[in-house]
C-alpha positions as a Python dict, from the first residue, in 0.01 Angstrom:
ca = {
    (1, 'X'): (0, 0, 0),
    (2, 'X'): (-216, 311, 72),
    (3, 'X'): (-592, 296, 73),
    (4, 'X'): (-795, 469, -161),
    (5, 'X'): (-1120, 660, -79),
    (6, 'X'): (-1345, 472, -328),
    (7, 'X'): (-1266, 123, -143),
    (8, 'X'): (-1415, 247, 222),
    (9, 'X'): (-1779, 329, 306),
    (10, 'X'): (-1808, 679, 397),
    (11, 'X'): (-2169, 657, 430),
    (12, 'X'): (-2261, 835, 795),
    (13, 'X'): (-1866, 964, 836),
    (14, 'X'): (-1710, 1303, 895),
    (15, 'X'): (-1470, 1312, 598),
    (16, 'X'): (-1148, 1564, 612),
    (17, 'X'): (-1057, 1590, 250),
    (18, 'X'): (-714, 1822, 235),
    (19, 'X'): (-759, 1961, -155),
    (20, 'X'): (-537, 2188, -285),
    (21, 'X'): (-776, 2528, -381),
    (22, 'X'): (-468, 2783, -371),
    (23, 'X'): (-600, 2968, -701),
    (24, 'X'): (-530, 3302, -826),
    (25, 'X'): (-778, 3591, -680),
    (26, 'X'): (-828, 3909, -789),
    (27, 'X'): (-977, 4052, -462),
    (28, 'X'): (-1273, 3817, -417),
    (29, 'X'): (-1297, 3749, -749),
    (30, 'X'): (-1122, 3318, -841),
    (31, 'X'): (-909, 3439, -1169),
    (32, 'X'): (-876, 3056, -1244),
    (33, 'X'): (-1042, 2777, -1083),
    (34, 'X'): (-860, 2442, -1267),
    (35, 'X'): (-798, 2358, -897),
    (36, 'X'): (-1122, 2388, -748),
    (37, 'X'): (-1306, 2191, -1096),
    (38, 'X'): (-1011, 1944, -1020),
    (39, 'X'): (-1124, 1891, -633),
    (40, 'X'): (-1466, 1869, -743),
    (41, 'X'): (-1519, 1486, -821),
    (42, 'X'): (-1372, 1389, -559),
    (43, 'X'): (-1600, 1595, -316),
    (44, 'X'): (-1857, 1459, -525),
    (45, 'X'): (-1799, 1147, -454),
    (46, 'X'): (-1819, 1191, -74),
    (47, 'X'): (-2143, 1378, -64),
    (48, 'X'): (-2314, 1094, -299),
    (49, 'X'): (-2180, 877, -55),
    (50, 'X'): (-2365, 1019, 220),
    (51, 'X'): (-2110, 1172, 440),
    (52, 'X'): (-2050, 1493, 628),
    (53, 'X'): (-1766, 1665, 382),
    (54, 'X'): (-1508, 1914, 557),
    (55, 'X'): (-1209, 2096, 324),
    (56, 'X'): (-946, 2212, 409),
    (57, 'X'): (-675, 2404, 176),
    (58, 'X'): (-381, 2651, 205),
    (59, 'X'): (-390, 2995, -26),
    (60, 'X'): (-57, 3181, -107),
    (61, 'X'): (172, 3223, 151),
    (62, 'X'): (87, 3449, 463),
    (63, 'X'): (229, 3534, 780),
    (64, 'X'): (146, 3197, 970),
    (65, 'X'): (-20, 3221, 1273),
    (66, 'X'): (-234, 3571, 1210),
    (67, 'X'): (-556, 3607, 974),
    (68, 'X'): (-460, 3805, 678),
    (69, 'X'): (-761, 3856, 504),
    (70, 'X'): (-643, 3876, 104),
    (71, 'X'): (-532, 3541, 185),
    (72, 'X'): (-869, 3383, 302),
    (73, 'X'): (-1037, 3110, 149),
    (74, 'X'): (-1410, 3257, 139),
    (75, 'X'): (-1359, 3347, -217),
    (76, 'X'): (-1302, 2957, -269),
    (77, 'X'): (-1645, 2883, -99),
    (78, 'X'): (-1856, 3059, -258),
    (79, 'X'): (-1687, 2955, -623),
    (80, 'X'): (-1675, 2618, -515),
    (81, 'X'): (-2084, 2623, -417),
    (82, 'X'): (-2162, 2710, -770),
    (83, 'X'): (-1917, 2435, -881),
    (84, 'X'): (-2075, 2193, -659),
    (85, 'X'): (-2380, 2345, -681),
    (86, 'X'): (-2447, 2257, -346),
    (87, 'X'): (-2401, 2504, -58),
    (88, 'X'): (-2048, 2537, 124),
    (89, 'X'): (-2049, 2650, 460),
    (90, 'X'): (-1708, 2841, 533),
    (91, 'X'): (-1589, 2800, 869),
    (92, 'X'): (-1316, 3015, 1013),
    (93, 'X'): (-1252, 2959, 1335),
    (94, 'X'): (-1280, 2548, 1331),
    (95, 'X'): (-1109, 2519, 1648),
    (96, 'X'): (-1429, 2700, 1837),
    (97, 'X'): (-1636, 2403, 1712),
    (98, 'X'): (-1886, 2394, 1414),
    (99, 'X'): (-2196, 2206, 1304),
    (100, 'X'): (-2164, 2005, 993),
    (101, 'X'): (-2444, 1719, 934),
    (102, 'X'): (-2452, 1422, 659),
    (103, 'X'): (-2492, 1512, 312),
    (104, 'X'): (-2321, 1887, 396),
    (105, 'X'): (-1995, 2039, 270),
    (106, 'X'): (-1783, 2247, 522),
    (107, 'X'): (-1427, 2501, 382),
    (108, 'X'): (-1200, 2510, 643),
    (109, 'X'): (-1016, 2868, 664),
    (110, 'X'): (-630, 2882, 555),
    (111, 'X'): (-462, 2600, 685),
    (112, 'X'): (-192, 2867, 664),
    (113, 'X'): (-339, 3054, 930),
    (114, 'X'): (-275, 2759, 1202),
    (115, 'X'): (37, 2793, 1389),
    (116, 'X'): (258, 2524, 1340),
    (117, 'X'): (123, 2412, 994),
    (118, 'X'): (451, 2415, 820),
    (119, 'X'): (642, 2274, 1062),
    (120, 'X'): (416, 1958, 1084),
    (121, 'X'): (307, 2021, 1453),
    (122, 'X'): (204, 1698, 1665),
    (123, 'X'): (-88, 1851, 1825),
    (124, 'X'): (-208, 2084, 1520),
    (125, 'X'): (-188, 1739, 1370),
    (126, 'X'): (-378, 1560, 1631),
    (127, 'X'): (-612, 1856, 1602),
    (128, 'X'): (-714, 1812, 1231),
    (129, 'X'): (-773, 1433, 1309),
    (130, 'X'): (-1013, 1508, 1562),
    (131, 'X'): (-1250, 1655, 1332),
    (132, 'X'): (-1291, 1305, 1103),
    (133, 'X'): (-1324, 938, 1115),
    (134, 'X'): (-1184, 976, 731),
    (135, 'X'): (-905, 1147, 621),
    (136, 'X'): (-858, 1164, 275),
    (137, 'X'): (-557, 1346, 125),
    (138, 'X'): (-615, 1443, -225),
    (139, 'X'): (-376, 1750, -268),
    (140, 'X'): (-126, 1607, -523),
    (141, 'X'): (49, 1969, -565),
    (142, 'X'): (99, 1987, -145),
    (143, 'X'): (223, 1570, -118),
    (144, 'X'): (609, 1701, -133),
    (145, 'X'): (574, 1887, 183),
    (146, 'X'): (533, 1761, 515),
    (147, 'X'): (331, 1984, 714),
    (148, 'X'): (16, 1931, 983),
    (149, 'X'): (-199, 1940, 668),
    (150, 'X'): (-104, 1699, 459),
    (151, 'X'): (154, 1475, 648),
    (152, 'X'): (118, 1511, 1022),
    (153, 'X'): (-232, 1446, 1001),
    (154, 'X'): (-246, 1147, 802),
    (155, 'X'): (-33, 972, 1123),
    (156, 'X'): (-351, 1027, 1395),
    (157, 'X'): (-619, 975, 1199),
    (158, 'X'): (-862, 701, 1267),
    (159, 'X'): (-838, 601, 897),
    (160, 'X'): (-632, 798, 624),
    (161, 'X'): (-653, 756, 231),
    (162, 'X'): (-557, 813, -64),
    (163, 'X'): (-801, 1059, -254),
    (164, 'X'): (-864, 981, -609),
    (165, 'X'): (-729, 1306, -764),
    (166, 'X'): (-385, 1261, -597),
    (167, 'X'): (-416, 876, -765),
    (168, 'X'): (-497, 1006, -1065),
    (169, 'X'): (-192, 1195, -1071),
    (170, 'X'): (50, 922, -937),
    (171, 'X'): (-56, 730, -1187),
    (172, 'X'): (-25, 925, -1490),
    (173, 'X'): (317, 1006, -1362),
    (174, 'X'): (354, 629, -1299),
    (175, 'X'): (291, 549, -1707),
    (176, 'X'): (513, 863, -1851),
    (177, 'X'): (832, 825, -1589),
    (178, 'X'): (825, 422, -1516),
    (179, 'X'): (660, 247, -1816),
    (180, 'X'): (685, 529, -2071),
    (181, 'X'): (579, 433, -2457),
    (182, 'X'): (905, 533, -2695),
    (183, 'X'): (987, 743, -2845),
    (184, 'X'): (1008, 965, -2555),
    (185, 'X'): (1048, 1357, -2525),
    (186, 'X'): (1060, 1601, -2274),
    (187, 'X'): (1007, 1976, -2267),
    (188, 'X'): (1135, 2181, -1965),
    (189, 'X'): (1124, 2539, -2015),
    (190, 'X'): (1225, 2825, -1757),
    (191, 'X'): (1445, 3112, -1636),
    (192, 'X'): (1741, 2896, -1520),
    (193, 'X'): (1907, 2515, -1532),
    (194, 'X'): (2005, 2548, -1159),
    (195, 'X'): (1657, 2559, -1070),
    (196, 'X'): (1572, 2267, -1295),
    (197, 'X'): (1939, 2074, -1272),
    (198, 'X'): (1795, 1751, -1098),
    (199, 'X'): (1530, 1734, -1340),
    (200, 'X'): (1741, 1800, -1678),
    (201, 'X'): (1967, 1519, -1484),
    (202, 'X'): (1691, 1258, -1444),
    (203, 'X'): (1533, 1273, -1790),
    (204, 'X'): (1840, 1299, -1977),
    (205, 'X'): (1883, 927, -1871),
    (206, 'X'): (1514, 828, -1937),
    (207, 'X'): (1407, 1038, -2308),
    (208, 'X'): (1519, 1004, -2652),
    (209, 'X'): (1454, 1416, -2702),
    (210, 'X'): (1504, 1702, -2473),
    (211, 'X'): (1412, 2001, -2538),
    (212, 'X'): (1478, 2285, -2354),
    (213, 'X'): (1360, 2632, -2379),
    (214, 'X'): (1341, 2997, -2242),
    (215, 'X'): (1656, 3073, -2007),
    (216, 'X'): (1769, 2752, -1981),
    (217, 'X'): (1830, 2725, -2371),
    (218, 'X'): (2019, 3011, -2330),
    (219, 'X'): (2257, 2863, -2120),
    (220, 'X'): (2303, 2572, -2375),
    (221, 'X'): (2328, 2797, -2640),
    (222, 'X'): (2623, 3015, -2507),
    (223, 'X'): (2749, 2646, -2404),
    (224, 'X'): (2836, 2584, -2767),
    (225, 'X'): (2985, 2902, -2858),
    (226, 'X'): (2689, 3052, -2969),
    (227, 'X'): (2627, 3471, -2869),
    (228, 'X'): (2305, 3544, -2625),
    (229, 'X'): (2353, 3912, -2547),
    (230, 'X'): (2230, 4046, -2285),
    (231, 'X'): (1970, 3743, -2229),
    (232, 'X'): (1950, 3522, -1917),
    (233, 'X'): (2205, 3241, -1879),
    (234, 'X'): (2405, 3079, -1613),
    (235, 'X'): (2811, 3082, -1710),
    (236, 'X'): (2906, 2893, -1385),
    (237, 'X'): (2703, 2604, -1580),
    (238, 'X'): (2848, 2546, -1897),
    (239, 'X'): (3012, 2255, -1868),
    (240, 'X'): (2704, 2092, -1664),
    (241, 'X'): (2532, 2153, -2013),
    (242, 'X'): (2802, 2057, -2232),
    (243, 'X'): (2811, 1719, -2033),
    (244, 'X'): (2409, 1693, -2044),
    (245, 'X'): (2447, 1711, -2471),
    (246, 'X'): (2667, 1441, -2431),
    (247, 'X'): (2400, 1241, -2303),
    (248, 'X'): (2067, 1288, -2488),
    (249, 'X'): (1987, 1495, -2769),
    (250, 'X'): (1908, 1811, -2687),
    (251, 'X'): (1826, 2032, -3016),
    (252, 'X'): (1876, 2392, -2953),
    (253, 'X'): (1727, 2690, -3161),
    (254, 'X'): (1817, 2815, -3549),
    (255, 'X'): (1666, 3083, -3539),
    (256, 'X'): (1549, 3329, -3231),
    (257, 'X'): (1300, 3616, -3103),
    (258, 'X'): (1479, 3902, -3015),
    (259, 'X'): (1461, 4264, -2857),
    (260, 'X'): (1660, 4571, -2714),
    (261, 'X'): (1397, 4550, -2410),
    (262, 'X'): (1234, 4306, -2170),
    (263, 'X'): (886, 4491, -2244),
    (264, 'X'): (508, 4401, -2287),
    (265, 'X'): (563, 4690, -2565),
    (266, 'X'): (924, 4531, -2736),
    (267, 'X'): (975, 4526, -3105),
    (268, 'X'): (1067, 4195, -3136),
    (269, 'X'): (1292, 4091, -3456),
    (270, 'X'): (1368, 3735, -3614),
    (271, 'X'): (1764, 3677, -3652),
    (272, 'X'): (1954, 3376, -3685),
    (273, 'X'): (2093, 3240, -3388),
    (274, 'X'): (2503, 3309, -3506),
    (275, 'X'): (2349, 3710, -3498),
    (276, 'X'): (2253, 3767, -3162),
    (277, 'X'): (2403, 4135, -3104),
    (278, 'X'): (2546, 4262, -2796),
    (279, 'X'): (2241, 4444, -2661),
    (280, 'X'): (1973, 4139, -2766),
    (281, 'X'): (1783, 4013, -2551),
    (282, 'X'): (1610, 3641, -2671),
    (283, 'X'): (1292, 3640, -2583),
    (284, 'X'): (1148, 3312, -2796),
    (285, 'X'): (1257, 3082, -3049),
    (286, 'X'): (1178, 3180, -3425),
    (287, 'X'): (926, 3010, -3687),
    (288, 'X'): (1263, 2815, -3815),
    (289, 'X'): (1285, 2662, -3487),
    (290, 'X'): (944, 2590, -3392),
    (291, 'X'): (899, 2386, -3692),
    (292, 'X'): (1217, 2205, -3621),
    (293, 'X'): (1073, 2088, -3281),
    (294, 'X'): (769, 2014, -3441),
    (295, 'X'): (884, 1750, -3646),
    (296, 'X'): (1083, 1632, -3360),
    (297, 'X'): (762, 1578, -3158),
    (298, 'X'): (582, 1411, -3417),
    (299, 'X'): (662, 1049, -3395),
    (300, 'X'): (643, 1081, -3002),
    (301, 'X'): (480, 826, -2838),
    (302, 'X'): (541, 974, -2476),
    (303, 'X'): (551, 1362, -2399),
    (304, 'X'): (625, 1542, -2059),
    (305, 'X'): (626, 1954, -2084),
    (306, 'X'): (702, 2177, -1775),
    (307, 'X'): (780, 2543, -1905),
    (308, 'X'): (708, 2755, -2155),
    (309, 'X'): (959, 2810, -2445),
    (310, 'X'): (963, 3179, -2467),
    (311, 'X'): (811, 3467, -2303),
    (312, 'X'): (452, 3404, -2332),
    (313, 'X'): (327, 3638, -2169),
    (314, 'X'): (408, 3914, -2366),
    (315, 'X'): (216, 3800, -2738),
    (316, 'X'): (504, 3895, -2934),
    (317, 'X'): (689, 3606, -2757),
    (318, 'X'): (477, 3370, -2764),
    (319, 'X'): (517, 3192, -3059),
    (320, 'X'): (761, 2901, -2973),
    (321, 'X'): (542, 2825, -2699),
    (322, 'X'): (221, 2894, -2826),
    (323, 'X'): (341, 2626, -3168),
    (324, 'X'): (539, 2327, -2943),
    (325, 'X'): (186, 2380, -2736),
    (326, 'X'): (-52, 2284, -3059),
    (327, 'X'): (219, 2020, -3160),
    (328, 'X'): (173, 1886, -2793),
    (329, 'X'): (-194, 1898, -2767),
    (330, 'X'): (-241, 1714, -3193),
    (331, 'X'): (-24, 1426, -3065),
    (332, 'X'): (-150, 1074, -3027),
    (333, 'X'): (127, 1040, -2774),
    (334, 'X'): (57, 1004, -2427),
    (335, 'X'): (113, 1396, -2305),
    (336, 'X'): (162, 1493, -1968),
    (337, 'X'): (182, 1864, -1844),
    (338, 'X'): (258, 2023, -1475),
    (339, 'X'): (362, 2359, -1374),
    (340, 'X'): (209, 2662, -1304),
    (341, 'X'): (337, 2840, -1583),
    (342, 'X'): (265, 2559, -1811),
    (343, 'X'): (-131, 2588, -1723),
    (344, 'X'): (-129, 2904, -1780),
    (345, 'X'): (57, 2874, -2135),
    (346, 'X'): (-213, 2598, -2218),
    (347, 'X'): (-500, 2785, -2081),
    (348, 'X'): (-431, 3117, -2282),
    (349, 'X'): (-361, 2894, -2588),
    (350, 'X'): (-689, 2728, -2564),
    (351, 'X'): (-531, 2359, -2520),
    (352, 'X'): (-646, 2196, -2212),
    (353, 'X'): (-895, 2000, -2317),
    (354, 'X'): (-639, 1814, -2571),
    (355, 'X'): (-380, 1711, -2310),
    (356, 'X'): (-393, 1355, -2167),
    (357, 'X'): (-331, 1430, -1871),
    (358, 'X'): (-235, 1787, -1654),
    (359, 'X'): (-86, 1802, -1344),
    (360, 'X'): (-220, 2040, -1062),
    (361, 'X'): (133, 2008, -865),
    (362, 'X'): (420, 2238, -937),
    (363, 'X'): (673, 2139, -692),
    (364, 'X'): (544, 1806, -656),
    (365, 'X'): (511, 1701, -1028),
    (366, 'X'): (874, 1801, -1058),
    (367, 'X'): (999, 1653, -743),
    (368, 'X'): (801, 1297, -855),
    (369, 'X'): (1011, 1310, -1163),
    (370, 'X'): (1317, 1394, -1065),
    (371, 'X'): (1261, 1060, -838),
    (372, 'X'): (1216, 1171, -520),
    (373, 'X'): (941, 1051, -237),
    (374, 'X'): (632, 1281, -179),
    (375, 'X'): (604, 1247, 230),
    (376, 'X'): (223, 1268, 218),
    (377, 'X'): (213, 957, 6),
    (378, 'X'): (515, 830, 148),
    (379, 'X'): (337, 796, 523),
    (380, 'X'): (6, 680, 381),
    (381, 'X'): (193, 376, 302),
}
C-alpha cells in the first residue's frame, strides 16, 4: 500500500508536491482557479507542518523543451499567494539552483518546459528527486500518465506519497465504482460514443440507469430508427448501441432542441423527437425530456455525471443540462462529477457547492472508471 502524506513528519523537509494547476488564463489573468483552491489544503498542510514547500505543475500543452511564455506558470503564483495568502516564490530556471527555507512555498516553472517530461526520462526523473527528501504526488487529473513528473519521479525519491487530494479522489471513486449504494445511474454526455466506448461498456455492467446525452444520444437515437438530421452521430456504431440497450436501460429523449445552425445566435425550436427534419440540427433535449430524466434520477442512491446533455454553452441549449444538473445537485444520493466540461456546466449553473464530491481529473477520472490502473498510483504501491 502507498503512503500518505499526513502519516510522515515533514517537519524540517524539502517537500516536492506535483499538483495539478493547469487552469484556464486569459493572458495573466486565472479564468478559473477550482484547481489551484483544490491544491490548496494540501499545501497547507505542509507549511503548518513546518517544511520547505516546492510545486511543481504542467499548463496546456507547449512545445516541450523551449519556454513559451503564454504557457508559464507565473500567473499560477501569484493567484495561488493570495489563495495561500502566503508568498510564492516562482522559480524558473530550477535546474540553476534556488533558495527555499522552512516554512516557504516555491512554483516550479512548466514541467512542460523540461525535455524529456513526457517521455518519463530517467535522469529528468532523478533530477526532480534531487530537489526533496518528500515527494508527494497529489495530481489526481495527471496519475494516468507516466511522465518524469508524476511517475518517473516517484521511483528515485528518498520517500514518495500519496498526497491527500489524489486520496480524496481515489476514494470517492472507490465508494461510487466498487461499493456503490443502488439504485445506481450514470450520466455521460459528449460529442461521440467512440470516444467514450470503454466507458459506456464498463457502466452498462455496473448501473441500473444510463443516460446518455449530447452526440452520443444521437447515435442511440438514429440506432432505433429515429431521424437526427444533420446532427452529430456515428453510423459505423449502431449496432455497438443497439447491443449496449440490450444491456442496461438507457432512456433516450421525447422531445428535442433543435436548429437550422450550430450558432451562439440559433433560433432554437421544441419538436418531438419522430420530427427531426432533414436540415435539424439537435442541439439539447426538450422540457418533455428533462423531466423524464428527472424522475429517473430521483430515487438514486448513487450518481456519476461526465458530460453535459446539450450544448451548454450556447443558453438556448442549455436546458437539458442546466435541469439533469439541479436534479443532480437536490439529490441525497451520493453524486460524483469529473470532466472538464462537466465543471464548467456546474460552475455556470451555480452547483458546485451541492455535489458530493467533483473530480479535478478528466482523463484520469474516466480512465479509473472504465477500470484501468493510473501509473502514478500504480508505482507508489
Amino acid at each position: 500500500m502507498p503512503k500518505f502524506m499526513e502519516e510522515i513528519d515533514l517537519s524540517r523537509k524539502r517537500v516536492l508536491i506535483r499538483e495539478d494547476l493547469n487552469v484556464p488564463l486569459d493572458g495573466d489573468r486565472v479564468v478559473s482557479d477550482v484547481r489551484i483552491l483544490a491544491a490548496v489544503p494540501t499545501i497547507e498542510i505542509a507549511l503548518k507542518s513546518g517544511a520547505a514547500v516546492i510545486l511543481m505543475s504542467h499548463l496546456g500543452r507547449p512545445q516541450e523543451g523551449s519556454f513559451q511564455s503564454e504557457f508559464s506558470l507565473r500567473p499560477i503564483a501569484d493567484r495561488l499567494s493570495e489563495l495561500l495568502r502566503h508568498p510564492v516564490k516562482f522559480v524558473k530556471d530550477w535546474r540553476l539552483g534556488f533558495n527555499i527555507d522552512f516554512g516557504e512555498v516555491v512554483l516550479l516553472e512548466n514541467v512542460r518546459f523540461n525535455q524529456g517530461e513526457k517521455a518519463n526520462d530517467d535522469q529528468l526523473a532523478k533530477a526532480y528527486a534531487s530537489l526533496c527528501d518528500v515527494y508527494v504526488m497529489d495530481a489526481f487529473a495527471a496519475a494516468h500518465r507516466a511522465q518524469a513528473s508524476t511517475h518517473g519521479v516517484s521511483k528515485y525519491a528518498s520517500l514518495a506519497c500519496m498526497g491527500p487530494l489524489l486520496a480524496a479522489e481515489l476514494a470517492a471513486l472507490d465508494r461510487a465504482m466498487r461499493s456503490p449504494s443502488r439504485p445506481m445511474a450514470a450520466i455521460v454526455g459528449g460529442s461521440k460514443v467512440s470516444t467514450k466506448l470503454l466507458l459506456l461498456e464498463t457502466l452498462s455492467e455496473r448501473v441500473d440507469q444510463l443516460i446518455v446525452g449530447g452526440g452520443i444520444a444521437n447515435t442511440f437515437l438514429a440506432a432505433i430508427g429515429k431521424p437526427v438530421g444533420r446532427s452529430i452521430f456515428e453510423n459505423d456504431l449502431l449496432d455497438v448501441a443497439k447491443s449496449l440497450m440490450s444491456r442496461v436501460s438507457i432512456p433516450l429523449p421525447v422531445d428535442l432542441v433543435v436548429a437550422k445552425e450550430f450558432s451562439r445566435h440559433a433560433v432554437a425550436e421544441v419538436i418531438g423527437v419522430d420530427d427531426v427534419g432533414s436540415e435539424d440540427m439537435i442541439l439539447d433535449i426538450g422540457p418533455s425530456s428533462q423531466a423524464k430524466l428527472i424522475e429517473i434520477l430521483n430515487p438514486m442512491a448513487t450518481i456519476i455525471w461526465n458530460g453535459p446533455l446539450g450544448v451548454f454553452e450556447f443558453d438556448q441549449f442549455g436546458g437539458g443540462t442546466s435541469a439533469v444538473g439541479r436534479a443532480v445537485a437536490n439529490s441525497p444520493a451520493f453524486t460524483l462529477a469529473g470532466g472538464g466540461d462537466t465543471l464548467a456546466a456546474l460552475e455556470k449553473y451555480q452547483l458546485s457547492d451541492r455535489i458530493s464530491y467533483i473530480s479535478t481529473g478528466g482523463g484520469a477520472f474516466l480512465e479509473y472508471i472504465e477500470g484501468k490502473t493510473l501509473p502514478a498510483v500504480q508505482v507508489l504501491s
